[in-house]
C-alpha positions in Angstrom: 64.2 -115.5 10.5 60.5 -115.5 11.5 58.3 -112.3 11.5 56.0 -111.5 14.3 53.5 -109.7 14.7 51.6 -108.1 18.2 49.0 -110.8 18.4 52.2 -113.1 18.9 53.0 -110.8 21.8 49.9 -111.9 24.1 52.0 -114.3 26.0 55.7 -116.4 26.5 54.0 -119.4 25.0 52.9 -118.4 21.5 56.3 -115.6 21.5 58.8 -118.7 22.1 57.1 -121.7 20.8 60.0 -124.2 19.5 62.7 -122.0 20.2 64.8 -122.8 23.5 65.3 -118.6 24.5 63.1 -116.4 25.0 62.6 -113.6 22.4 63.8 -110.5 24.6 65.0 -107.9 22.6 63.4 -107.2 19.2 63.2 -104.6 15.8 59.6 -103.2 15.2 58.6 -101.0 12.0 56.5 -101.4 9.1 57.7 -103.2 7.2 60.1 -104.9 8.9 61.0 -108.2 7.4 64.0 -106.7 5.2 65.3 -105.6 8.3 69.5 -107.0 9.3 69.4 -106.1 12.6 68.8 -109.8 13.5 71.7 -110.3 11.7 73.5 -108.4 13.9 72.3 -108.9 17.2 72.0 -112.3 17.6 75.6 -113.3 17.3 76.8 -110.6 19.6 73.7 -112.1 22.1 75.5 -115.3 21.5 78.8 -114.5 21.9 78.3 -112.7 25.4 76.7 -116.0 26.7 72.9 -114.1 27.3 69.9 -117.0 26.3 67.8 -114.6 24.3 66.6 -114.0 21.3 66.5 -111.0 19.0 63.0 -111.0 16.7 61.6 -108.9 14.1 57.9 -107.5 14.5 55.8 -106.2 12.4 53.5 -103.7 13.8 50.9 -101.0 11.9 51.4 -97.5 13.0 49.2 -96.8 15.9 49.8 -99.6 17.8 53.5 -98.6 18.9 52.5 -98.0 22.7 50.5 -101.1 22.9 53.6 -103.1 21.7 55.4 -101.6 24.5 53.1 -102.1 26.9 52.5 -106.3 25.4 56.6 -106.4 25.6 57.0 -105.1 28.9 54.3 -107.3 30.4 56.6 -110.5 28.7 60.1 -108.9 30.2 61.3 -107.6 27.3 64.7 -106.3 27.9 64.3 -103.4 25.1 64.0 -102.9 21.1 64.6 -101.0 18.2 62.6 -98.8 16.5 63.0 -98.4 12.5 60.2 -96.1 10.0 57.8 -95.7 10.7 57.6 -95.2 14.1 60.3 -93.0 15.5 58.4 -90.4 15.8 55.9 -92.5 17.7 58.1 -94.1 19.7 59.0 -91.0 21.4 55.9 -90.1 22.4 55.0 -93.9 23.7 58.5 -93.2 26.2 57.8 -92.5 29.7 61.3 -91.1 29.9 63.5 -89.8 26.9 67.4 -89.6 27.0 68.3 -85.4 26.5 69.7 -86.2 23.0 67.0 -88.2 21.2 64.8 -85.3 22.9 66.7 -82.7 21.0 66.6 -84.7 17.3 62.2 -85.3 18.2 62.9 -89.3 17.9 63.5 -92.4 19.1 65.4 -95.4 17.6 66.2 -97.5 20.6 64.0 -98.6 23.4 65.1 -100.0 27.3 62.4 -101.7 29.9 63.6 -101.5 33.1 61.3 -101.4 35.8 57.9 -100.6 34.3 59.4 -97.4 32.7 59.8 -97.2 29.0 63.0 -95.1 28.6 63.7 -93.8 25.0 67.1 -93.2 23.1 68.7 -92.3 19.7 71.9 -93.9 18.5 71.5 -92.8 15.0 73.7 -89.8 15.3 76.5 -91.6 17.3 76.2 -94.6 14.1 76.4 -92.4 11.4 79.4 -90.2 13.1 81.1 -93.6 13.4 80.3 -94.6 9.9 81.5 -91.3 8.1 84.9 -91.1 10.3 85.9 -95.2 9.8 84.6 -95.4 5.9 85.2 -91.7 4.8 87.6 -90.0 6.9 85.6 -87.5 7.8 85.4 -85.3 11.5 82.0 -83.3 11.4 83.8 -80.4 13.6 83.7 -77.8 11.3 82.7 -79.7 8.1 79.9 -78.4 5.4 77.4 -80.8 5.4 74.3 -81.2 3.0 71.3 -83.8 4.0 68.6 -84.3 1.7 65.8 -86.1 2.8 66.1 -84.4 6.3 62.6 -84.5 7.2 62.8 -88.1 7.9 63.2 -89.5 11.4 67.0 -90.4 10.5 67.6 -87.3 8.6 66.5 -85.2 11.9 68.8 -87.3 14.0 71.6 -87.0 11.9 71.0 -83.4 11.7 71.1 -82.5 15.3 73.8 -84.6 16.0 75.9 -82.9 13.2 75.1 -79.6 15.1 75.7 -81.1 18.3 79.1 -82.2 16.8 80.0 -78.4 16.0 79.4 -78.8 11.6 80.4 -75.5 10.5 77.1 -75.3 8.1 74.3 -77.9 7.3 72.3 -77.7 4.2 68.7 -79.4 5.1 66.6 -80.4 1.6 63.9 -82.0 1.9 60.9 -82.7 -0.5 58.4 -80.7 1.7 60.4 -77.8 2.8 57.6 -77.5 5.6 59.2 -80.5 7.6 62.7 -79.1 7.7 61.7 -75.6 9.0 60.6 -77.0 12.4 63.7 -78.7 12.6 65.8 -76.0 11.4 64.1 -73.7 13.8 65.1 -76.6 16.4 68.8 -76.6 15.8 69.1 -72.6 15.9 67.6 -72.6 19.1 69.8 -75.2 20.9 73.4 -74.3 18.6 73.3 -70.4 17.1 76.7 -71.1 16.0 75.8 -73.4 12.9 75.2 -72.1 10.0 71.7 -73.6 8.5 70.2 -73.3 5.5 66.9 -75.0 4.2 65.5 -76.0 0.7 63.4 -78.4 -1.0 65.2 -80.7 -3.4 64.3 -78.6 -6.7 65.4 -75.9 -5.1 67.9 -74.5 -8.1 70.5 -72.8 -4.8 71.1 -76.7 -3.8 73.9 -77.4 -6.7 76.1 -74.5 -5.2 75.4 -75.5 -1.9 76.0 -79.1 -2.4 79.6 -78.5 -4.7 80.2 -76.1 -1.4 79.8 -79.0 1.0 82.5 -81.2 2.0 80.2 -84.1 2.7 76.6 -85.1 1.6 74.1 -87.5 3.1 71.8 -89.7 1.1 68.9 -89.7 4.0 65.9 -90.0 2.0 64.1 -93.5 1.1 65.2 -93.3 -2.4 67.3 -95.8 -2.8 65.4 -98.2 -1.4 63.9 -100.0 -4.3 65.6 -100.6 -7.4 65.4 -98.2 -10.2 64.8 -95.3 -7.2 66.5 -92.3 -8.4 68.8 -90.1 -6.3 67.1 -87.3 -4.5 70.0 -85.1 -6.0 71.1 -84.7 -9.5 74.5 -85.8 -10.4 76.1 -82.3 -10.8 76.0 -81.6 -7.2 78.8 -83.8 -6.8 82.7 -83.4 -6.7 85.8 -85.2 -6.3 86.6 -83.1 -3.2 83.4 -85.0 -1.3 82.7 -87.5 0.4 79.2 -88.9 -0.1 77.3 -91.0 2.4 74.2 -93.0 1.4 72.1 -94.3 4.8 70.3 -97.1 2.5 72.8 -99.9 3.0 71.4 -101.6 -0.3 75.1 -100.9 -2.8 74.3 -99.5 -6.3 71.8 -96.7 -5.6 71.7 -93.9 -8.3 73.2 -92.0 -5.3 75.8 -93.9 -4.9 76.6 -94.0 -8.8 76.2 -90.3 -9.4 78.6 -89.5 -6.5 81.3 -92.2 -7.2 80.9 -91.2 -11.4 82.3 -87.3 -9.8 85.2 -89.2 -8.0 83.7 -88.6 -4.5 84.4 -90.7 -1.8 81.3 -92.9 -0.8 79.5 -94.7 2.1 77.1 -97.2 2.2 75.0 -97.1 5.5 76.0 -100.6 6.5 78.5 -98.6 8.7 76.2 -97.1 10.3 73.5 -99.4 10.9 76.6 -101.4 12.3 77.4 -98.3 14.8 73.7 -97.6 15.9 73.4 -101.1 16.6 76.5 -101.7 18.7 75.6 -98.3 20.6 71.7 -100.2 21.5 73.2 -103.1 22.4 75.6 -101.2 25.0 72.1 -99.4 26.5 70.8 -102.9 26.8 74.0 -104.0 28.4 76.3 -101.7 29.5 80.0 -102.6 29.6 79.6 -104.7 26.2 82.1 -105.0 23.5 79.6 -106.4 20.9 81.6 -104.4 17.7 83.4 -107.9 16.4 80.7 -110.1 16.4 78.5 -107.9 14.7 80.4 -106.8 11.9 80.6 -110.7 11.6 77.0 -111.2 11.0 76.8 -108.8 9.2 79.5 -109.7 7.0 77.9 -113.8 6.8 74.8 -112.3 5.2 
């Protein structure tokens, strides 16, 4: 599919050139062309009968609330926001939903009426993800995150504690970022139990053999021959492991499935997010089916 950028956001006739829909709903990060929300997206678009089209835009950070502003102006019905710009997203909102408040980012985007209303569905995807793939309930659960000071890391942290995790272990290669977010989730849910290191920390292999689930939400993984932000001791058979970089074969993946844990790939969840956007955009939508099905024809 094509990649944009926001010059090609100055007006419907350079956006939709050769196409017969509008682009109306689109993906922005940087960089974005690896992106499979398209993938998604556009089938469930189809399937519901709606003549738009779902585009990926590449756009430099800095320039997030001017590509609001551009898609607005075109009558854009919303977008979603990947790294970059989560963090900048939420601040380009004129209105922020109380959840993606509480985790400091935004991953989904609605127009409606001049307003710029900001959401999260990461949380709800990767809940989804870990109970369909893994069998896991986060009520009560142990659960370890490295790479937590990441815009999905922090999502998927304070919807754990929302969710009523028992303890969450936050590692994170600058223990700096995790504090502020640590200090966030003991202020809103005292009952959690939370504890913060950076990923040499030598306390993270009892902590991680004590977890009963442990989330790869760190860009390693990303490129090939990336190595997994935790060594492979930290692993049992009694986890379940759960990898938010939906590429199969990370040393993550390896290390856990080598211990005989249970593991996720973050298809699932970038499934789950999706279908949740697509139900702000649309409320009343069923989109589940035809997206699995895109997903699945890639």
């Amino acid at each position: 599919m094509s990649l944009y950028f926001p010059d090609d956001l100055i007006s419907r006739e350079r956006l939709d050139a050769g196409h017969d829909k509008p682009a109306r709903l689109a993906v922005i990060g940087h960089p974005v062309a690896h992106s499979l929300s398209p993938r998604m997206h556009q089938p469930a678009l189809d399937e519901a009968g709606i003549a738009a089209r779902y585009i990926k835009v590449e756009v430099e950070p800095g320039r997030v609330a001017e590509v609001f502003a551009r898609m607005r102006a075109l009558g854009f019905i919303g977008c979603n926001v990947t790294v970059p710009h989560k963090f900048e997203a939420l601040a380009a909102c004129d209105e922020v939903d109380a959840g993606a408040a509480e985790m400091g980012v935004v991953n989904t985007v609605r127009f409606e009426g001049g307003v710029t209303r900001g959401f999260n569905t990461d949380g709800y995807g990767f809940e989804e993800a870990v109970r369909e793939t893994l069998g896991v309930a986060l009520p009560g659960a142990a659960v370890m995150i490295a790479g937590a000071g990441g815009g999905a890391g922090g999502a998927i942290a304070v919807h754990c504690a929302r969710q009523g995790v028992r303890r969450l272990v936050l590692a994170n290669r600058s223990v700096d970022k995790i504090e502020e977010l640590a200090g966030r989730i003991r202020s809103h849910h005292g009952g959690v139990g939370i504890l913060t290191a950076g990923l040499d920390d030598p306390r993270l292999k009892t902590w991680a053999r004590e977890s009963d689930l442990i989330v790869n939400s760190s860009s390693l993984g990303l490129k090939e021959g990336d190595p997994s932000p935790l060594p492979a001791d930290c692993f049992t058979s009694r986890q379940a492991a759960y990898d938010t970089i939906y590429r199969p074969g990370t040393a993550f993946q390896q290390a856990a499935e080598a211990a005989g844990a249970r593991v996720g790939t973050g298809r699932e969840m970038l499934l789950h997010q999706g279908v949740k956007a697509f139900q702000i955009w649309f409320p009343g939508s069923t989109p589940v089916a035809a997206m699995r099905r895109g997903l699945a024809a890639g």
